[in-house]
N, C-alpha and C positions, 0 to 999 in steps of 0.2 A: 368279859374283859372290860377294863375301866379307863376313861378319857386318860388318867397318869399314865397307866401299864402300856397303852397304844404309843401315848406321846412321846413318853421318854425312848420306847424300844424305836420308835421311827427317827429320834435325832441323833441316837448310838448308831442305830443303821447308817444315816447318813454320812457322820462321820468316817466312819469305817469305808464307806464306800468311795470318799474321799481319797483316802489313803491308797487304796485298790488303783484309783485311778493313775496315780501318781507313777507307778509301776517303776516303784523300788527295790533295790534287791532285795532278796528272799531275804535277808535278816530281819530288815526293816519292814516289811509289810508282813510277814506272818509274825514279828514283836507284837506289832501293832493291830492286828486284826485280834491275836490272842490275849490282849490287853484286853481290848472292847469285847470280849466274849465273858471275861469275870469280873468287866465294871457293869455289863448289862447284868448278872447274875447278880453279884452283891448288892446294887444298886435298886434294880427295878423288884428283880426274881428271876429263879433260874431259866422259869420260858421265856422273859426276853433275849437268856443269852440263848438258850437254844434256837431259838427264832434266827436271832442274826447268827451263829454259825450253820442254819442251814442252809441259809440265802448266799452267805458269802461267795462258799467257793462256786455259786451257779455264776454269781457277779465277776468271780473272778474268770470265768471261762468264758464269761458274753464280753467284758472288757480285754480280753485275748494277755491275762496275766497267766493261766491254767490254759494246756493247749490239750489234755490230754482228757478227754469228759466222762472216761468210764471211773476217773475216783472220784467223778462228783459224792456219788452216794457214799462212799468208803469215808470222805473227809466230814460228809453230814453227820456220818455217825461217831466219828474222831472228837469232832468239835463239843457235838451231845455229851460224850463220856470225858471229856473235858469239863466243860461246867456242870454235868450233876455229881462227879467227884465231888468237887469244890463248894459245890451247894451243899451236899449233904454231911460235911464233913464240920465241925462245929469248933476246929481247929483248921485258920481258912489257911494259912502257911501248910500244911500239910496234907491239905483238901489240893491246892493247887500243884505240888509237889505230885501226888498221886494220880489227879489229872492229867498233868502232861506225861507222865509215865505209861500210863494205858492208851491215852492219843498216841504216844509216840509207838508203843509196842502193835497196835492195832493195825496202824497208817503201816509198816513196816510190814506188819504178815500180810496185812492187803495187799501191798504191793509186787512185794516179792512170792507169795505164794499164793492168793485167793485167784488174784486174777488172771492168773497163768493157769490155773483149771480150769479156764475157759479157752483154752488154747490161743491167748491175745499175748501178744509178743511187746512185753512194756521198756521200751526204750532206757537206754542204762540214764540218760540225763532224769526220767521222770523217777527210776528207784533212787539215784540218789538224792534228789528233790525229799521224797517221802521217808526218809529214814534217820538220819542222826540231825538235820538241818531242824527236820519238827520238834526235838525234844530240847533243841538249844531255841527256836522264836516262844516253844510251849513256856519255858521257864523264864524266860526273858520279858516275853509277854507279860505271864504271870507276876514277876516283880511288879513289874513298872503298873500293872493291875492292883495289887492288894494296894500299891502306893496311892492311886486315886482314890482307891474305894475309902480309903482312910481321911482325903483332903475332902469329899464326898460326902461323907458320913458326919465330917464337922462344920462342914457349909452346912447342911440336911435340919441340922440339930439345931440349929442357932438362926434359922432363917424358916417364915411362913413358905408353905408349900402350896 
């Protein structure tokens, strides 16, 4: 790893965890956290985004936004097949589109049906948390993301780094 790949991923972290703190409705802070997961992608590389959507929702569960800790891992891997969609995808509107479709279909059978084969009883507020609310901040997010990556990538280009 290299002084940029650290630096940039720990001031998106930062950011993002900013937002966390704020403990905004769920529209607004998973916009917003899903923004900072395909401006860290686009921006840094896709382990930075993976990086901070792994941390996030543990942050969001230590700052008491997530009360509910068994989908920590379920949203780690939500967030993951979020931005390596979108990374690997060389049409990033459609990377991202496909993105949040598999986060949202993922988070959705996690909830309603992975973790009920453990015999844990998941409260009706946390399934509907995890199901259509994800696929409206995943694409939301996503916009308002490709938009920076774009204001980003023309600062980036025109400025010593």
């Amino acid at each position: 790893m290299n002084t940029k790949f650290i630096t940039r991923t720990a001031i998106l972290l930062a950011i993002t965890i900013v937002f966390q703190f704020m403990k905004m409705p769920q529209l607004v802070t998973g916009s917003v956290v899903n923004a900072m997961l395909l401006i860290a992608a686009g921006t840094v590389g896709m382990w930075s985004g993976i990086t901070i959507g792994c941390l996030t929702p543990v942050i969001a569960f230590l700052v008491g936004i997530m009360g509910f800790p068994l989908m920590i891992p379920f949203i780690m891997i939500g967030n993951s097949l979020y931005v390596m969609l979108f990374s690997m995808q060389k049409n990033k509107i459609l990377g991202m589109i496909l993105g949040a479709l598999v986060k949202f279909i993922w988070l959705a059978i996690s909830v309603k049906y992975i973790i009920q084969l453990f015999n844990v009883k998941v409260p009706l507020k946390i399934v509907q948390a995890f199901t259509t609310p994800q696929l409206i901040t995943a694409i939301i997010g996503g916009i308002l993301g490709l938009i920076v990556i774009s204001l980003l990538e023309n600062y980036f280009r025109f400025s010593k780094e």
